[in-house]
C-alpha positions as a printed NumPy array, in Angstrom:
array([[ -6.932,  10.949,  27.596],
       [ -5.909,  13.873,  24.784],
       [ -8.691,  12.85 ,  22.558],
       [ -8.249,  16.   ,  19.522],
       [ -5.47 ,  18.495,  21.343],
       [ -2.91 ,  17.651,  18.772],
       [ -4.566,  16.394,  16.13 ],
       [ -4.443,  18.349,  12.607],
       [ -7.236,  19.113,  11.172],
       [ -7.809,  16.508,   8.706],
       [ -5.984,  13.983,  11.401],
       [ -8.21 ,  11.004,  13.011],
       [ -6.805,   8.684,  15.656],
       [ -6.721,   5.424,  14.894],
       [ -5.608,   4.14 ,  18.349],
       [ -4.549,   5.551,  21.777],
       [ -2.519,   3.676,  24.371],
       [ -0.447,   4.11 ,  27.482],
       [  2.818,   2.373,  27.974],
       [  2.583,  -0.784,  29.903],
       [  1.956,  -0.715,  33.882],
       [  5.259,  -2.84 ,  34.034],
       [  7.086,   0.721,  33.922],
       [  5.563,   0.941,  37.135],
       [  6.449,  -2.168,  39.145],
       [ 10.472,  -1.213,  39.93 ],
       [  9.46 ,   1.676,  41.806],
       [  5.944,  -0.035,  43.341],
       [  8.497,  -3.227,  44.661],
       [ 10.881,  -0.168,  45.993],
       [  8.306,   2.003,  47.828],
       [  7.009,  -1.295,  49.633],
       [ 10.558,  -2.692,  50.574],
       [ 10.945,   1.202,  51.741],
       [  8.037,   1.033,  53.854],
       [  8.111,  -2.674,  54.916],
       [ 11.489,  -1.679,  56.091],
       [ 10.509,   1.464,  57.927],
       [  8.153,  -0.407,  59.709],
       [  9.911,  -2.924,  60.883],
       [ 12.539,  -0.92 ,  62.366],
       [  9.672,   1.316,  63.92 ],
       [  8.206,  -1.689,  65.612],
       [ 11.771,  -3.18 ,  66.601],
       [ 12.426,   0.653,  68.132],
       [  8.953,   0.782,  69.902],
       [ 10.053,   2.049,  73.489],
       [ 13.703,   2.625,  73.036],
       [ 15.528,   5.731,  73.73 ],
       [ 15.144,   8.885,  72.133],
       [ 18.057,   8.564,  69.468],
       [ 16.31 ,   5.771,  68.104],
       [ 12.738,   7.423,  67.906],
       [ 14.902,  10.894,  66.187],
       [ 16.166,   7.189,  63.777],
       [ 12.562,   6.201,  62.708],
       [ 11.137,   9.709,  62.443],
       [ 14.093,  10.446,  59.551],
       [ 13.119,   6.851,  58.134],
       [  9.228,   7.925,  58.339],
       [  9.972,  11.195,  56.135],
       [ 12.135,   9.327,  53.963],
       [  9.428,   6.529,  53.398],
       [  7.213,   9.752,  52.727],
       [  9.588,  10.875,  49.953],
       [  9.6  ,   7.431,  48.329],
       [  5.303,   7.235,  48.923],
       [  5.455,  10.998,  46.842],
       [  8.081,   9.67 ,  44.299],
       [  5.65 ,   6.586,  43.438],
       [  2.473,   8.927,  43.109],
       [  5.024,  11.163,  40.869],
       [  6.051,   7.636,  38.624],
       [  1.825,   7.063,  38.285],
       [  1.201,  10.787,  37.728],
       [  3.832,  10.826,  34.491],
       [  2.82 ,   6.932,  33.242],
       [ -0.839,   8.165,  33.632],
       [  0.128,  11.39 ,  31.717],
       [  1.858,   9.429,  29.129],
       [  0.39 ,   7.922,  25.912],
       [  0.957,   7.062,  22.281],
       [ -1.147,   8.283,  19.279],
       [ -1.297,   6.475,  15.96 ],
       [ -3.496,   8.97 ,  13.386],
       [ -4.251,   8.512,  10.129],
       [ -0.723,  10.906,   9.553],
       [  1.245,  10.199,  12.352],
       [  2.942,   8.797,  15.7  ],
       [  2.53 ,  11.33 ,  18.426],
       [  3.989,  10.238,  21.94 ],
       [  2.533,  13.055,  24.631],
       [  4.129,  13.012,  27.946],
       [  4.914,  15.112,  31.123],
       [  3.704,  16.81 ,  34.055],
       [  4.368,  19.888,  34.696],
       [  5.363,  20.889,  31.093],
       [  3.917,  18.817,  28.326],
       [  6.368,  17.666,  25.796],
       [  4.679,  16.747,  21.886],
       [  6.808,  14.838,  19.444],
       [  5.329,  13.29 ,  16.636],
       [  6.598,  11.574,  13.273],
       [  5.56 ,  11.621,   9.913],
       [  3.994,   7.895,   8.939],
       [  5.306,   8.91 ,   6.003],
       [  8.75 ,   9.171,   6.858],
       [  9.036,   5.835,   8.269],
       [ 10.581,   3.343,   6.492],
       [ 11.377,   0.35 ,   8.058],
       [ 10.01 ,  -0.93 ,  11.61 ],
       [ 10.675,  -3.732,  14.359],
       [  9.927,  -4.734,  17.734],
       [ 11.441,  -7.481,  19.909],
       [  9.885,  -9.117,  22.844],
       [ 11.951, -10.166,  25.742],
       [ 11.41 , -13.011,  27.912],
       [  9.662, -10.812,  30.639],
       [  7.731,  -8.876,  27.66 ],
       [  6.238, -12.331,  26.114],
       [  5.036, -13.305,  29.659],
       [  3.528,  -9.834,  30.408],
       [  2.472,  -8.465,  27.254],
       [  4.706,  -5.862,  26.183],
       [  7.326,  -5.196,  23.225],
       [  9.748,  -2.753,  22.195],
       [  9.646,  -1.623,  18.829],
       [ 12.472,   0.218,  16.521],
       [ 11.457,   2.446,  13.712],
       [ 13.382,   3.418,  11.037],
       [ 13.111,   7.2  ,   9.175],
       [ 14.232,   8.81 ,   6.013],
       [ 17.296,  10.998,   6.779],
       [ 19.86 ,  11.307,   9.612],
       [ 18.043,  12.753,  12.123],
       [ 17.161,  10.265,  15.39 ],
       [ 14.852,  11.069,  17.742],
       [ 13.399,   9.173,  20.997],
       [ 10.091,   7.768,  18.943],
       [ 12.291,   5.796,  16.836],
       [ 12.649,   3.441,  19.803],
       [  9.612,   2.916,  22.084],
       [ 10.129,   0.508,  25.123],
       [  7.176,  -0.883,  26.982],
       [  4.55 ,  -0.974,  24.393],
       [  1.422,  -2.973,  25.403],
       [ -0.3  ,  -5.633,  22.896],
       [  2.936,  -5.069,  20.587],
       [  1.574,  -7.518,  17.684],
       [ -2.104,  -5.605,  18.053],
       [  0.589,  -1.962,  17.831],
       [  2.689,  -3.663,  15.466],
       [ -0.522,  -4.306,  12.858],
       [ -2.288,  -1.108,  13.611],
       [  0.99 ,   1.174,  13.037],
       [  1.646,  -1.086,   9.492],
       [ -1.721,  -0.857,   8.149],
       [ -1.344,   2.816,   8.709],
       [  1.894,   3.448,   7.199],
       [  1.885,   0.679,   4.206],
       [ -2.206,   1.098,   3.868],
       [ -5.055,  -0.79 ,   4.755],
       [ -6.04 ,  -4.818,   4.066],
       [ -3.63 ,  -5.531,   0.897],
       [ -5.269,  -6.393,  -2.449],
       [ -6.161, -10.144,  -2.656],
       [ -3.367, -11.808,  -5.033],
       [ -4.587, -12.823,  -8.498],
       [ -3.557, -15.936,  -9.966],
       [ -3.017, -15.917, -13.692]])
């Protein structure tokens, strides 16, 4: 995907991902109902007069709009993905113009993700972060994260450290 682009210098990644496909399924089930739909009322106007043929070719270019917005919807989840580095959270996303943001693993203090119903079934969690000062900005909540416990462990580990000391009993 973006492998080094916007990594510093002394930056490794430490995992990539993209958001999960479930992003993707409102629009899939609403192109297909568009086109189910389209066809069927092509079919059912098959051989009528001409006002219905001028009917289905508007609902043909209007199932072509939805077919484009879908490939649009797969173009920006494809072009989508989360970086945890040895410094930071990057999210990179966009199509035409590429927006970076990226925060400190420093800076974050506190951090939680929830899974819905439909995210425990599926495999995907939404997680909350917490920063030092008063500033907000749209990584502090991710939606849609895949394998959130597998996230959840990699992005602790890399702000609080690595495997903690073993405990010693006295």
């Amino acid at each position: 995907m973006y492998n080094s682009r916007y990594l510093a210098a002394n930056e490794q990644t430490v995992v990539q991902i993209r958001l999960h496909w479930v992003v993707l399924a409102r629009v899939v089930l609403e192109t297909a109902a568009v086109l189910v739909g389209v066809v069927a009322i092509a079919v059912y106007s098959a051989g009528r007069d001409v006002n219905a043929r001028v009917v289905v070719t508007l609902l043909w270019w209007v199932a072509l709009a939805a077919v484009v917005r879908l490939l649009w919807r797969l173009l920006d989840w494809h072009r989508t993905c989360l970086l945890i580095t040895s410094s930071r959270l990057i999210k990179v996303s966009g199509i035409i113009s590429t927006r970076v943001q990226s925060i400190p693993l420093s800076k974050i203090t506190d951090l939680s993700y929830n899974l819905d119903p439909n995210g425990r079934v599926l495999g995907y969690g939404a997680f909350e972060l917490e920063t030092e000062g008063d500033h907000t900005s749209d990584l502090e909540k991710l939606q849609h994260v895949p394998h959130p416990d597998r996230f959840y462990l990699l992005l602790c580990d890399s702000i609080f450290g690595g495997s903690p000391e073993p405990a010693v009993d006295d």
